[in-house]
N, C-alpha and C positions, 0 to 999 in steps of 0.2 A: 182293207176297209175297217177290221174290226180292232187293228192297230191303231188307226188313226182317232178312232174316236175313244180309244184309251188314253192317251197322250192328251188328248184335249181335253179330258176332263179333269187330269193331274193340273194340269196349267189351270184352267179355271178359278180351281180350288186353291192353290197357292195365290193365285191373285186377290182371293177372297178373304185373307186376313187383314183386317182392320181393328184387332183387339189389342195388338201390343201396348204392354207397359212399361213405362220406366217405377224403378222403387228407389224409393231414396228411408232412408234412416229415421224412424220417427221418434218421440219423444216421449211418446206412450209406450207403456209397460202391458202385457199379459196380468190377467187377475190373480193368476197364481204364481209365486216365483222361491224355490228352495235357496230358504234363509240358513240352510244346514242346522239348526237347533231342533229342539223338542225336548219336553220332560225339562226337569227341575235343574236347576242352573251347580254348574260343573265349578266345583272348587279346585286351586290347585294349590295344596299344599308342603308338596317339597321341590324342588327340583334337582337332577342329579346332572350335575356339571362337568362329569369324567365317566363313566360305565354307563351306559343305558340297563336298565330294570328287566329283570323276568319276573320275580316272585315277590310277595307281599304279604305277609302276618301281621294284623294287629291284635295283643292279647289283650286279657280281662281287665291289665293293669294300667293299659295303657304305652306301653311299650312295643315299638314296631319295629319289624325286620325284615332286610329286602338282601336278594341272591342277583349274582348277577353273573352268565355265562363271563367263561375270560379263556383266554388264550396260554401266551408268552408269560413268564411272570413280571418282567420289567413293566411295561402298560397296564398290565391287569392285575395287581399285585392280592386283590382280594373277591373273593364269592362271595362271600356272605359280611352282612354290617348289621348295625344297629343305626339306627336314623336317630339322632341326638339333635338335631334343630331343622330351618328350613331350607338349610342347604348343607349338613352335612354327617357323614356316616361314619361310620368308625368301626374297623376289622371286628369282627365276632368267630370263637369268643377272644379271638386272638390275630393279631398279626402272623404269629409263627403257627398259630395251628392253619391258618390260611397259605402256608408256604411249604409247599414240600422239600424236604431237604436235597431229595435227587432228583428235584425239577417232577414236570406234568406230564410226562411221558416217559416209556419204558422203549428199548429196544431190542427185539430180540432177532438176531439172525437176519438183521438187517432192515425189520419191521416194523415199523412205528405203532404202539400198542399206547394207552393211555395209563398212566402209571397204576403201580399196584400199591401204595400207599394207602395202607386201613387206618392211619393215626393222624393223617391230616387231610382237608380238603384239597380235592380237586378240581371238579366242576360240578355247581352245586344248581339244581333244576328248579329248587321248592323248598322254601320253607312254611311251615305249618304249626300253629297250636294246636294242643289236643285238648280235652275237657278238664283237663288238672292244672292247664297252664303251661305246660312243658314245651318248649318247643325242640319241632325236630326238624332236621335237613337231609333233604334225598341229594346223595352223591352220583352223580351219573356216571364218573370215572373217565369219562371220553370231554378233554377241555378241545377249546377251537383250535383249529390250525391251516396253517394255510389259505387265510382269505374266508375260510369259512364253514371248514369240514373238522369231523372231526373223527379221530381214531377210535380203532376197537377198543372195546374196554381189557382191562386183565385184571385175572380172577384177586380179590380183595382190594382194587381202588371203589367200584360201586358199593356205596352203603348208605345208609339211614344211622341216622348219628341224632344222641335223643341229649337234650340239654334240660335238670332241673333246675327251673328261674327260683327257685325259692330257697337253696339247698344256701349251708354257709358260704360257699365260693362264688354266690352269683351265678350260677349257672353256667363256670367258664369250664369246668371238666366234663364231657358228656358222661353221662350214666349209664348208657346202652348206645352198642355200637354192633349192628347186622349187618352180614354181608352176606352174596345172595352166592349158589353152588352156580355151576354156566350149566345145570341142566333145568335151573329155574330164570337165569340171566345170562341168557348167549350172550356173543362180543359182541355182537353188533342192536342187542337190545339196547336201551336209552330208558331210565327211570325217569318218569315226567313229573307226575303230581301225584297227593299222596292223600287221603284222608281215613280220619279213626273212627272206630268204635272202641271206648273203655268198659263198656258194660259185661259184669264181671260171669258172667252165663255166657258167653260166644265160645270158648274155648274151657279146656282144663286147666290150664295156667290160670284161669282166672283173671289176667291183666288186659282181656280186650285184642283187638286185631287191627293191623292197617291195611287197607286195598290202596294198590299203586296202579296208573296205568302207564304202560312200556310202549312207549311208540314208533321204539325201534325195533321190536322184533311182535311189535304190536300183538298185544294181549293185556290181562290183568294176572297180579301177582299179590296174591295175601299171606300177609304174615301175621304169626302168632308172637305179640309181641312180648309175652312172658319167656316163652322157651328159643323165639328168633329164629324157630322153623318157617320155613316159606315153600309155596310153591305156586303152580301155572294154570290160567285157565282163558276161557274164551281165545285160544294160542292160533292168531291168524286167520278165524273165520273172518267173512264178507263184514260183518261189522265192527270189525275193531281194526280194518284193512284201510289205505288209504284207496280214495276213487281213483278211478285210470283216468288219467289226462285228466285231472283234476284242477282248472286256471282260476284263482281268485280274480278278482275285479278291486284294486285298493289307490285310492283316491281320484276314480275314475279312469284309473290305467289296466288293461289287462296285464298282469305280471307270469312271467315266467322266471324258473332257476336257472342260475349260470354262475360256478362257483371256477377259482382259479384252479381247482385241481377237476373240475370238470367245467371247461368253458361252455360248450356246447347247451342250448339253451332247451330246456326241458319244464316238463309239467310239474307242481310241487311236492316234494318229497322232504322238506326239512325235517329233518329228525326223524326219518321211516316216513313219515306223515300219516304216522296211525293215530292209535286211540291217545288222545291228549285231553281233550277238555274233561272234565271229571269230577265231579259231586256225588254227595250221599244226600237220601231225602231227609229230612227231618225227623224221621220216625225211622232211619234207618235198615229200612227194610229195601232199597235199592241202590246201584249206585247207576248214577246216568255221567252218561259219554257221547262223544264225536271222535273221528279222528278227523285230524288238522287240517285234513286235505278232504273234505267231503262237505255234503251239506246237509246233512243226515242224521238224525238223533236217535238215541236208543237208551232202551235203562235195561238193568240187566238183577235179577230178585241178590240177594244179599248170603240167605243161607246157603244157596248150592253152591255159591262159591267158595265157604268156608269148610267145605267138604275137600279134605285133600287125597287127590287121585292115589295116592300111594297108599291109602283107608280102605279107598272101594271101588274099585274099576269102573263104574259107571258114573262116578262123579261129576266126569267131562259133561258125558251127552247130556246130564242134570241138568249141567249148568248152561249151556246150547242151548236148552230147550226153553229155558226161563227169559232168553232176553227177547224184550220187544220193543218191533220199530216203531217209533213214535212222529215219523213223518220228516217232511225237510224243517230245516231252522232259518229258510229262510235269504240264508248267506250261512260262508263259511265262520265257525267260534273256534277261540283259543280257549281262555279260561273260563271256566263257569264255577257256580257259588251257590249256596241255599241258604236260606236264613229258617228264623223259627216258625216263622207263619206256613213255612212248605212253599217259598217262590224259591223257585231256581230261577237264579240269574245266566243268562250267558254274553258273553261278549260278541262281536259282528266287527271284526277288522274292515271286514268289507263295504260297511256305512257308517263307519264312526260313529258306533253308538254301541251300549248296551242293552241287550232285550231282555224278555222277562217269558219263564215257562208256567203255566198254572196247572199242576197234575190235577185238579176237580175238573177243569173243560177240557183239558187237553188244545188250548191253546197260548200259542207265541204271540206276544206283543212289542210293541217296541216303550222302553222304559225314559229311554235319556240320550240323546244325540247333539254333537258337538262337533267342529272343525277341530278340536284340541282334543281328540282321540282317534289318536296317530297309534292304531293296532292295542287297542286293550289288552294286556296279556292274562295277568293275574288279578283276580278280585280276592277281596276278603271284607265278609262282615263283619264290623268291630260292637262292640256293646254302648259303645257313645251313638248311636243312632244316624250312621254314616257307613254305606258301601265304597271302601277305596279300592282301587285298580292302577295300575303303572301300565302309564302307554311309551312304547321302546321303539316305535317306527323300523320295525324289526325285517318289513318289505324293502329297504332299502338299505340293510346291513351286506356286507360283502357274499352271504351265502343264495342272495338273491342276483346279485349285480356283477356280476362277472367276476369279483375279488374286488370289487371299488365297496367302500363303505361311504355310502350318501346320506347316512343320519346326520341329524342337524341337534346341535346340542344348543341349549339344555333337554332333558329329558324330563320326565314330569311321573309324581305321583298324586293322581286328582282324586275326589270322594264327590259322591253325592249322598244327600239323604234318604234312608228308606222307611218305612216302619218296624219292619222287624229287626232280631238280633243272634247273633250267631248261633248255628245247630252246635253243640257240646254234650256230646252220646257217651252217657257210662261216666258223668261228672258227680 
């Protein structure tokens, strides 16, 4: 009995829809619909029609210079250029100092090592002005290979190679040339990005310091740039680490890695996926960072880093103890920037756009967003009243794509305006 009047009530109730609709396609819009813009209109003024861009310097004189990962030397024949119009670059400070003579790699005992050539570039991560004009380039030592990897370094191809732009030769002989020991630069470290202080009190040389951040063996590394001593700090704590299972979201795709010498498709780890993104504040007193694969901000005080461990044993946990998390940013950043007002800039591969950090509130904003920024890598504030950035669609270069390289060329160096003008510490 108490079956029957179960049944009969499912029945009822199915007989009792009379709501159905048909929908058909209307011709009205939603009041809100993402136009992909915001913030002040995106210029583009170079385009790069052979290499896609990692790095970007423009100096006080007006003179600009961009690096560009490379491989093979036939395809890739140059790292570093000068940008001479709006479509073309030219070897810096040379073609032949761009060429190693016994090629981009070392072999040893059957091992493929990234060559050890201290007198010419190899794969060059960042280029950078300092507050005198100079520019210098961090050699990472480890060029692409294989669809997208790249080999250990060996001890003297990673260095920081310092050019003066004013000297009689043009600035085509560097003037200083550092290479780091492998107990400050294991092999499988990566120098990323690089910024100074010249201010003549940081050290007893008297010539100022560089902080780099290593995102392959993820840490920071400072050097004394008068005597080209260097050594290790923040070495693989949680914030200079990449996230576990860390997945960007870039042009509304989840992406993962899949490189030909590792097809198997995994969580991102380009280049370590440590600490990359990297600024000093205006006043110097900190440098702030991400690694590449997090969403996570931090700044870390300036002086205990310039304490080197082999001074005073407790240098490290100094330095540990000084950095502080400053929240999510939001999405994952590559490059970040300050100008002289004290905005850090950082990039957002992840929404195409640049945001903006205000250490007085302690908040993120969003600055400048555009469908034509395709992965922001490198920014740099010029003194013409213009933040440029080189976007390199670097998510769909081979080290993402299983060894397929899906950039679409041209490639682009875009600016927008800002107010402020480059931080230049110790000028």
């Amino acid at each position: 009995m108490k079956k029957t009047a179960f049944f009969s009530l499912l029945s009822s109730s199915a007989v009792g829809v009379v709501n159905a609709v048909t929908f058909t396609p209307l011709d009205d819009k939603p009041g809100l619909i993402d136009n992909g813009t915001f913030g002040p209109a995106v210029e583009v003024v170079h385009l790069f029609e052979n290499q896609p861009p990692i790095g970007i310097t423009v100096g006080s004189t007006g003179r600009a210079f961009v690096n560009f990962n490379r491989g093979d030397l036939p395809t890739n024949p140059t790292t570093v250029a000068e940008i001479i119009n709006s479509t073309t670059e030219v070897p810096f400070p040379s073609l032949e100092f761009n060429t190693p003579p016994e090629g981009l790699t070392n072999s040893s005992s059957g091992r493929i090592l990234g060559s050890s050539d201290t007198n010419h570039f190899i794969n060059v991560q960042s280029v950078v002005h300092d507050a005198k004009g100079r520019l210098w380039a961090i050699d990472t030592g480890r060029p692409v290979i294989d669809g997208g990897d790249n080999p250990p370094a060996a001890p003297g191809g990673p260095k920081l190679v310092g050019f003066d732009l004013s000297d009689d030769s043009n600035g085509t002989t560097p003037f200083k040339t550092i290479t780091f020991p492998e107990t400050v630069l294991p092999a499988l470290g990566y120098l990323n990005d690089i910024r100074f202080d010249l201010s003549p009190n940081l050290t007893a040389s008297g010539e100022g310091v560089a902080y780099i951040a290593d995102s392959g063996a993820h840490g920071i590394i400072v050097v004394d740039l008068g005597t080209g001593e260097s050594w290790r700090h923040l070495d693989s704590i949680h914030a200079t680490n990449p996230v576990s299972q860390f997945l960007p979201t870039l042009f509304g795709a989840p992406t993962y890695q899949a490189s030909a010498r590792n097809p198997a498709f995994h969580w991102e780890t380009v280049a370590g996926g440590g600490i990359d993104g990297f600024a000093i504040s205006a006043n110097g007193k900190f440098i702030y960072f991400t690694p590449i694969a997090s969403r996570d901000f931090y700044r870390v005080e300036t002086g205990p880093l310039r304490v080197n461990p082999a001074d005073d044993p407790f240098a490290v946990i100094r330095a540990v103890q000084s950095v502080q998390y400053l929240g999510q940013l939001g999405g994952g950043a590559d490059g970040l920037e300050t100008d002289d007002t004290g905005t850090i800039y950082l990039s957002s591969p992840e929404h195409n756009s640049v945001n903006t950090f205000n250490p007085q509130t302690g908040m993120i904003e969003l600055f400048v967003r555009d469908p034509m920024i395709a992965w922001p890598d490198t920014l740099s504030v010029a003194n013409d009243g213009f933040l440029y950035f080189t976007v390199n669609q670097l998510w769909l270069s081979p080290v993402y794509q299983n060894g397929t390289d899906k950039r679409v060329k041209p490639f682009a160096l875009l600016r927008v305006p800002i107010k402020g003008g480059p931080v230049l510490l110790g000028a």
